[in-house]
N, C-alpha and C positions, 0 to 999 in steps of 0.2 A: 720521358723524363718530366721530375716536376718540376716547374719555373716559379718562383718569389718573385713578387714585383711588390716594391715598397715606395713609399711616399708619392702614391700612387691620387691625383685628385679629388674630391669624394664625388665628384659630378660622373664619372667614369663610369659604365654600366660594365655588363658581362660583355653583350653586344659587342661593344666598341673595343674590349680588350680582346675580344676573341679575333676580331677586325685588323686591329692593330700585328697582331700575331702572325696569323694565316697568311700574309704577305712573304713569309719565311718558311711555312711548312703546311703540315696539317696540323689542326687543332682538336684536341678528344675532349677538353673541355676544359671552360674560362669561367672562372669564380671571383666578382669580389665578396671580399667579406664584409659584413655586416651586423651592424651592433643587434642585439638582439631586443633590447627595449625599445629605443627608436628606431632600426629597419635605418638606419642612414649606415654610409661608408665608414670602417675603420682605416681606409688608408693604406690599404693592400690587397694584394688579389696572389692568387696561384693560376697557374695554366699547366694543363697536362697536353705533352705533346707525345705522339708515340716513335716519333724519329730522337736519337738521340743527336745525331749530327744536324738536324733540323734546331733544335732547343737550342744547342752549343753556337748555332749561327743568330738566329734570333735574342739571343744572349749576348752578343756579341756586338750587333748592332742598334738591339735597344736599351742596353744600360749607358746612362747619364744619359739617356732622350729627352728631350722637352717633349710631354704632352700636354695641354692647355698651360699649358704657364709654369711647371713644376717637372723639373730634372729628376725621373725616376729611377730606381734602383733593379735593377735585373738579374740573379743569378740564381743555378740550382738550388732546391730548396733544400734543405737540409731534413733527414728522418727527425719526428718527434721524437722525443725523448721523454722519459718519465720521472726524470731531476725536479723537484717539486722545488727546490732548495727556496724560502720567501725571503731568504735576507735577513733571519732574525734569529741565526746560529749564534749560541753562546750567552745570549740575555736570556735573564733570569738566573745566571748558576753562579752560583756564588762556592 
């Protein structure tokens, strides 16, 4: 399963979130994500777990966790979708 962790601190490495994790299951692998111009944290990460009942526990236990000082958000991730939609249906038609 794939794990969303949001409002995640930007000090957080892969390391430490794979860390954090693994205390619930196996880990296939922990990504924060990263701005691409600066190389610093955007503030979220995924983790692939390949237990589903492993995920749904670690899910379970670390959503609204404190890690360094901020209450992070834990649940399956959701498939991407390819909804481009920017917000700016309808301007211009007159």
């Amino acid at each position: 399963m794939n794990i969303y962790i949001g409002n995640l601190p930007y000090e957080v490495t892969d390391d430490k979130l794979r860390e954090l994790f693994a205390a619930h299951g196996e880990v296939s692998s922990a990504m924060v994500i990263k701005d691409k111009m600066t190389g610093r944290s955007r503030g979220f990460a995924f983790v692939e777990m390949p237990s589903d009942d492993d995920a749904q526990k670690a899910i379970d236990a670390l959503n609204g966790s404190n890690v360094d000082g901020k209450n992070i958000v834990v649940n399956q991730a959701k498939p991407k979708t390819d909804n481009r939609s920017d917000g700016r249906r309808g301007y211009g038609r007159r």
